[in-house]
N, C-alpha and C positions, 0 to 999 in steps of 0.2 A: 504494500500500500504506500502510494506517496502522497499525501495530502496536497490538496491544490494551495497557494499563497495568493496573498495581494503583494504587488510587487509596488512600493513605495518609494516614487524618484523621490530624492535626497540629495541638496546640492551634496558634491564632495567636499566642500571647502568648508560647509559646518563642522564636518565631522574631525576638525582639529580643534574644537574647544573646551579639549577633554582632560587641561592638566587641570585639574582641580584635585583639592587633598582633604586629610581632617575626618577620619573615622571616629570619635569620638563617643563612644554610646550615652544617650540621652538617659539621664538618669532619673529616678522618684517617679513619683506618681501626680504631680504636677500637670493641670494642662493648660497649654496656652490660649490664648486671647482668641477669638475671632477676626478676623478680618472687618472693617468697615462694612463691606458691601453683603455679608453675611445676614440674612435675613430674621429679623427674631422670630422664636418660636417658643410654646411653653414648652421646657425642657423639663421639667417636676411634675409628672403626670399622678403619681399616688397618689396624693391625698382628692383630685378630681375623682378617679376612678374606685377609689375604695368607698368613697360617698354614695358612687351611682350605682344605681339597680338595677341589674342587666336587662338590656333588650331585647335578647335573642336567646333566652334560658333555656330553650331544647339544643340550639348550638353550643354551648357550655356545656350542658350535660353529656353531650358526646364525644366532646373533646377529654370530659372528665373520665369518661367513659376509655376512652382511648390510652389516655396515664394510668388508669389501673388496668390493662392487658396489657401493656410493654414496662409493667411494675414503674413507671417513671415518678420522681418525687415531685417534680415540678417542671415546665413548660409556659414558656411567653411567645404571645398572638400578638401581632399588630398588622393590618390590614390597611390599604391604602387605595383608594379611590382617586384617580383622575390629581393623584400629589396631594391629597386630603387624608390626611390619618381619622379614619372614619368607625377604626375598632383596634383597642389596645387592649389587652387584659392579662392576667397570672393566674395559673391555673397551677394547685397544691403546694408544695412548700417549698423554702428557698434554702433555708437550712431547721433545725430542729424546733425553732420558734417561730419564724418569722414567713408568713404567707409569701409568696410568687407576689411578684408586680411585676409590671410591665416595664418598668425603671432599671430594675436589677441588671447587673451586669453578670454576664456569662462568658466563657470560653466559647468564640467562633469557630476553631480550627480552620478546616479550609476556605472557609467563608473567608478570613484574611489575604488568602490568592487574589480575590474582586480588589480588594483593598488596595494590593500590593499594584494592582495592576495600575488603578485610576493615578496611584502616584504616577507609573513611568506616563502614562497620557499626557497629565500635569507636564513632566517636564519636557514632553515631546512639542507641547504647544508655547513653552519657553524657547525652546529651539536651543535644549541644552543634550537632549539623547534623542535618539530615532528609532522606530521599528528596524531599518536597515543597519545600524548601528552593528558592527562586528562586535563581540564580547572582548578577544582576546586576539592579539595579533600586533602589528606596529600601529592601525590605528583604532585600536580596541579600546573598551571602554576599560577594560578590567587589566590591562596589559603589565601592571605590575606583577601578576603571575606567570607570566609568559617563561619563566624559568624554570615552573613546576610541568609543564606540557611534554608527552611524549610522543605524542599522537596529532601527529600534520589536522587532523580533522575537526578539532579544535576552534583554528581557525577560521573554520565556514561557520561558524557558530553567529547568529543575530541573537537580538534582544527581541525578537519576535521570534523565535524559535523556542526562548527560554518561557516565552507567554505563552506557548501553544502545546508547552511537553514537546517539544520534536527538537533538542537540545542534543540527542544522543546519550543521554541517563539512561541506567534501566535498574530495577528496584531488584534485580534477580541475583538472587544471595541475602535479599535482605534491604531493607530502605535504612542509606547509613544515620539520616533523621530521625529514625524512632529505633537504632539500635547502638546507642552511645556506649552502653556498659560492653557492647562488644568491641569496638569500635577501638576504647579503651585498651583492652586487653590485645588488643592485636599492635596498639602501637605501646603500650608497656609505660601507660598512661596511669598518675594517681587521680587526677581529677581532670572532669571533662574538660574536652578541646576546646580552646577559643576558637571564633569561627574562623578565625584567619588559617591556625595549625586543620582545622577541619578540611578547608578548604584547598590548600595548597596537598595536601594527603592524599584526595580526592581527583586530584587534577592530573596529580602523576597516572592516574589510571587510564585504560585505553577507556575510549567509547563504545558502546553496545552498535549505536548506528549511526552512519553521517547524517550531521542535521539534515533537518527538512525531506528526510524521506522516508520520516518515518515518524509517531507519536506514541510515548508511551510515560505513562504520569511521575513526574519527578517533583517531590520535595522539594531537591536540594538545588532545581534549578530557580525555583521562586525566592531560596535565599541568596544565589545570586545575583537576581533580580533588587533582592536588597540594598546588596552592595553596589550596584548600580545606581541605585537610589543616591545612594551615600555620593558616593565618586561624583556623580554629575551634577549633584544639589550643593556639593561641599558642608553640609550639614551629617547628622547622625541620622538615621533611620528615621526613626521615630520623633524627631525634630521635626526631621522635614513632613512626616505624614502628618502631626498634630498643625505644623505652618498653612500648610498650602493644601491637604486633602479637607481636615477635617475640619479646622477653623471658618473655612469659604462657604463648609455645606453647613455651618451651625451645631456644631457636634460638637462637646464637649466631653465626654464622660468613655473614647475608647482610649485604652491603653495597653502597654504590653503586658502579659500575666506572670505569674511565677510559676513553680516548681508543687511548691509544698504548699499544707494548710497554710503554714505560717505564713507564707508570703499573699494570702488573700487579702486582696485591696478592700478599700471600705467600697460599701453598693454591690461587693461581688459576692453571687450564690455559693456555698457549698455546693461539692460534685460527689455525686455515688457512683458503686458499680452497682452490678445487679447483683443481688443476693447469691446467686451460683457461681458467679467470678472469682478463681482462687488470686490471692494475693502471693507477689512476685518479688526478687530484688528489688534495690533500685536501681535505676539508670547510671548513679555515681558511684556503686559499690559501697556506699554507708551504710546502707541498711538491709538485712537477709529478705526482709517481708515487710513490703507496703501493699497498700492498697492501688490499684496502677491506675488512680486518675491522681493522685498524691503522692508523687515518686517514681512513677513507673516509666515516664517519658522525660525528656529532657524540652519541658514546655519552652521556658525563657531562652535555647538556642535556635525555636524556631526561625523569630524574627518574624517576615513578609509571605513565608509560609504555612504558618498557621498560627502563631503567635499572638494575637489580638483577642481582647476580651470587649466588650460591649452588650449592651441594651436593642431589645428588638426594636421598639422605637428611636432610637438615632440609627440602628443599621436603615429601619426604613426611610427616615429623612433622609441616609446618605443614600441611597436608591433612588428616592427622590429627582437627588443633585445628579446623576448620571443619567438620565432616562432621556432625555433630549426633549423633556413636555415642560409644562407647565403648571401651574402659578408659582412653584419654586422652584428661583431661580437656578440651571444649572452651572456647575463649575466647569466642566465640558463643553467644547466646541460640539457642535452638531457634528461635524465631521468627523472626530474622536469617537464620540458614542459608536457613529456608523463602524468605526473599524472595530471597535470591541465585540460587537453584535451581528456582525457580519457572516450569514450563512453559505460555508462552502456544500458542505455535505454532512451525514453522517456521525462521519468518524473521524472529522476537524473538530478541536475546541475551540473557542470563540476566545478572546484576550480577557483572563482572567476568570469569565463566566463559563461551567463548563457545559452547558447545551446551548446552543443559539437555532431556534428553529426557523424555519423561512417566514413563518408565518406572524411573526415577529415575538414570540415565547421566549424567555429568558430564563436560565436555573444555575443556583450554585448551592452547590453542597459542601459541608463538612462534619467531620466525626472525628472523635477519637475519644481513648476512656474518660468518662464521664460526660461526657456532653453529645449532643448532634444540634448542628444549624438548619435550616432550608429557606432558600429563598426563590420563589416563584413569582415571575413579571409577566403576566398573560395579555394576549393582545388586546383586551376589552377596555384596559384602562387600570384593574385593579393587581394588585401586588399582594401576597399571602408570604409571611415573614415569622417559622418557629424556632426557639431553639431552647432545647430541652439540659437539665442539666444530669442526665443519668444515661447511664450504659444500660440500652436494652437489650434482653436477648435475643438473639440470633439477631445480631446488629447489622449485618450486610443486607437484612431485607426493610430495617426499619423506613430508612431513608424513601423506598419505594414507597411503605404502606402511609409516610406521612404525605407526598405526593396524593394520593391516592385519598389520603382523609381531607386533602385540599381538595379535591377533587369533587368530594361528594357533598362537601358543605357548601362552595359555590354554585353546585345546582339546587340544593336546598332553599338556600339564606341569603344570597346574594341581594334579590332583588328587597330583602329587609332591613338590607343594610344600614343604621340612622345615615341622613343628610347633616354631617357636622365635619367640620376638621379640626380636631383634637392637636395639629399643633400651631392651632390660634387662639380657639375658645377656652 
């Protein structure tokens, strides 16, 4: 299989404005300012929503219905009409006291891929990186690595190859993303790799396939996409996402996660497994037996990979902000959205989102222990936005069966939807 491309002219002459430096990780839990032209919205929706009395209480009850068959402890809904947050709500509990809102902040996992991606847009319409943009090579973005390369193939390598998985990664032996502790032990490591040592490690290895002819889903190409981030912004990651992504779309409240309990930020849920899930090392060789959404991964090296925690409602105002509609304002060129959402076939992924149907359907998913995201952009106008904070059984079909519970409550409920936008009123 070769996936077809968009082939994007690019003067050549831009593409030498790539010395920029300054890796420096953004630290705390701080977030920055909005931008001026960032539109207000109410960003405190609990105390609105735990006052009001549901609308739609056979909808709720099915949803509840739904967390007690995939055992889930809690799960956040927000629903979006035409850029109108028209249904927000928290269904069962967030930790051992405290109900689900809609406010709460959760583990995204891949859902941060969408994220990741709106950055390099961001800076593609600076005219600081390109989709044609080589990674690695003399006029590469990343080329300070260009020492750790063994493999000529390397080089064909774009920053649109790294957005589409067709990077040349392949997960087979193992995703070295979610297998640190091995990782470790293969380089005779006491404590996890910085991403730089990760990196350069990683690089020395051949390719599975020359880019672009072929796709097949890589982690660790969206933490390059990071550092691309980095390199081209001159900023830290997470500097630059909370500057120029999340500031413009009025989002205050994502940030990157931690590891352990200990490091749960305030607004953010506790995560379970499911009751049958045995508990495993950790990722750092500290401890024989955690519970593996608490230990079990090496969350805070995801980064632009899966590394983002957030509220279903700012995820859906930042959906909002990319959707190329209206009445909130986009941070997106029209043009941009078009490349993100651009239907080749199949078994192409779309920039960051991984379905982009012809019909103009949008979906991105994420999982991993303890959480699942989804986010469904249908072409009617409305937007369906859950993420749950529990590991359910038989997890590789959940994702499907939550599709599918979107599914049958927009033929339900849809047309009950109240007429209001919740992030005015």
């Amino acid at each position: 299989m070769r996936p077809r491309r968009f082939i994007y002219l690019v003067p050549v002459f831009l593409l030498a404005g790539y010395l920029l430096g300054g890796k420096q990780r953004f630290s705390g839990a701080s977030f920055l300012p909005a931008r001026e032209e960032a539109i207000a919205w109410k960003e405190d929706l609990h105390g609105t929503l735990d006052n009001e009395l549901s609308q739609l209480p056979k909808m709720d009850h099915s949803i509840d219905s739904f967390l007690n068959f995939w055992g889930l402890h809690g799960a956040s809904l927000a629903i979006v009409r035409n850029d109108s947050l028209v249904y927000a709500r928290g269904y069962g509990w967030a930790d051992a006291t405290t109900r689900m809102n809609p406010d709460i902040r959760m583990r995204l996992a891949s859902v941060s891929k969408l994220l990741t991606a709106v950055g390099i847009m961001r800076l593609q319409e600076q005219g600081k990186v390109f989709l044609e943009t080589p990674v690695f090579g003399p006029f590469g973005i990343l080329n300070e690595y260009d020492s750790c390369i063994k493999d000529d193939h390397y080089y064909q390598m774009t920053v649109e190859h790294l957005l589409r998985h067709q990077g040349g990664f392949s997960q087979r032996g193992g995703d070295v993303m979610f297998n640190t502790g091995r990782f470790m032990q293969q380089h005779n490591l006491s404590e996890p790799p910085t991403t730089d040592y990760l990196v350069r490690k990683e690089l020395a290895r051949r390719l599975t396939f020359e880019p672009g002819s072929y796709q097949e889903y890589s982690n660790f190409g969206y933490l390059l996409l990071s550092l691309v981030i980095e390199k081209a912004s001159g900023m830290s990651y997470e500097e630059f996402m909370q500057k120029e992504v999340f500031g413009p779309a009025g989002c205050r409240h994502f940030a990157l996660g931690g590891d352990y309990l200990k490091d749960r930020l305030p607004g953010e849920t506790r995560y379970y497994m499911h009751p049958e899930a045995e508990p495993g090392p950790s990722f750092d060789g500290k401890f024989a037996s955690v519970e593996k959404c608490y230990g079990g991964n090496y969350i805070s090296g995801l980064y632009g990979a899966g590394g983002w925690i957030g509220s279903s409602v700012e995820l859906a105002r930042l959906v909002c902000s990319i959707d190329g509609h209206g009445p909130v304002p986009d941070i997106l060129e029209p043009f941009s959205v078009g490349q993100m959402t651009h239907y080749f076939d199949e078994s192409t992924f779309g920039l960051g989102w991984v379905d982009c149907k012809p019909d103009g359907e949008w979906t991105r998913t994420g999982s991993f222990s303890g959480t699942s995201a989804l986010i469904k952009v249908y072409p009617d106008g409305e937007t369906w936005i859950m993420v749950t904070n529990t590991s359910a059984w038989r997890g590789s079909r959940f994702t499907r069966n939550t599709a599918a519970l979107f599914k049958n409550l927009r033929g339900r409920f849809s047309s009950q939807l109240p007429a209001r936008d919740l992030f005015r009123d």
